[in-house]
N, C-alpha and C positions, 0 to 999 in steps of 0.2 A: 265466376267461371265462364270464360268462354273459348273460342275458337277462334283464332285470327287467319288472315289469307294474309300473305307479305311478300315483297320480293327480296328474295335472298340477297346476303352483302351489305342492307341498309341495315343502323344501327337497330338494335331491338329496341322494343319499347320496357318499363320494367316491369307489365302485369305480363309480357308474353307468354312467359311457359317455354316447354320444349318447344324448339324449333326443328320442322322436321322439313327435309327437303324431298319434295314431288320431283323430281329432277331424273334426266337419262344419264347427266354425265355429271360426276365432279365436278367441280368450279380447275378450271386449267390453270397450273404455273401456283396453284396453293397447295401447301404440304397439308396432309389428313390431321396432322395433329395441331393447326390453325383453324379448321372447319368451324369448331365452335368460336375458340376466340376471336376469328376476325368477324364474327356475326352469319356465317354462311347457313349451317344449320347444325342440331347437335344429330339428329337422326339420319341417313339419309335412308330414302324409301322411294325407289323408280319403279316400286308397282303400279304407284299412281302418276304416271306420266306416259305422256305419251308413245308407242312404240315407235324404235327408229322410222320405220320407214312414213311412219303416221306424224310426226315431228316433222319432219324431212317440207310434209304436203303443208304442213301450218305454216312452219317458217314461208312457204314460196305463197301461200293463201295472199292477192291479190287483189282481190273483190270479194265482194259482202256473198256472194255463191260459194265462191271459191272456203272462206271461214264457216260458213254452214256446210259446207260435204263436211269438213275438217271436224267442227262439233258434231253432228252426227257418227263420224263414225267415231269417234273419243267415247263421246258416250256408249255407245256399242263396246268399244274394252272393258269400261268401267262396269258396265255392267254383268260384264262375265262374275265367276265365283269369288276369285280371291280379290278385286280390287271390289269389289260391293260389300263381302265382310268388310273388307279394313275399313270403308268409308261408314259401313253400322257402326264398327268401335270406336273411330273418331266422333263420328256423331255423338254419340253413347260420353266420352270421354270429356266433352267439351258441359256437359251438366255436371260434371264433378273437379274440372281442375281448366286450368290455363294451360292453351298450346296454342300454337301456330303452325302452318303450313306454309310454304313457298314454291318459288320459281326464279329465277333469272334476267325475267321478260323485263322490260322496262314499264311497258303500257298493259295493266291485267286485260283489260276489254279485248287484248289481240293475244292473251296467254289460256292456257291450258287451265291455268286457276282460276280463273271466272267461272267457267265450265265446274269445275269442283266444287267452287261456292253455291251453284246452284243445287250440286248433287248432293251437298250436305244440309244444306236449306230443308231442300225437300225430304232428307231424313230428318227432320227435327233437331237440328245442332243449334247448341245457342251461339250466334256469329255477333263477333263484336262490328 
């Protein structure tokens, strides 16, 4: 049982599990009832993503300054009430069954799910 981090759209692997998408927006130009099929994700879940306007600063995040304001204040959402429960249940989740999470990003080191990887870590998730 574990917890995977992935980018959404790539094929799954076959222990994955639910794929749940950390995602602000839809994937564009895919109909909701491809989401699963073409691999995007079978959950979507934008509590754990970035807020617009917090997104907006990652995307234009140009220097290593710039991506630490970016993770700082992410972390600061994340840590509000309701994205800290869900990150206990997935935590929690990842000792009993296979799932995965995602993003969009191409490169995690400059996504929002690196940042999550840690914040599950540090709950005790077992990460593949």
């Amino acid at each position: 049982m574990t917890l995977r981090i992935v980018r959404l759209g790539t094929p799954r692997l076959t222990d994955e599990g639910l794929r749940i998408g950390t995602v602000r927006r839809p994937p564009r130009g895919v109909r909701k009832e491809r989401f699963a099929a073409d691999d995007w994700y079978d959950v979507w879940y934008p509590e754990l993503s970035p807020s617009a306007p917090l997104l907006a600063s990652a995307q234009q995040a140009a220097t290593p300054e710039a991506w630490a304001a970016f993770e700082k204040a992410f972390r600061r959402e994340m840590a509000e009430a309701a994205p800290s429960h869900a990150l206990d249940l997935l935590a929690a989740l990842s000792h009993r069954t296979d799932l995965s999470i995602g993003c969009y990003c191409a490169e995690e080191s400059r996504c929002h799910r690196s940042i999550l990887r840690g914040l599950l870590a540090d709950r005790g998730a077992k990460l593949a």
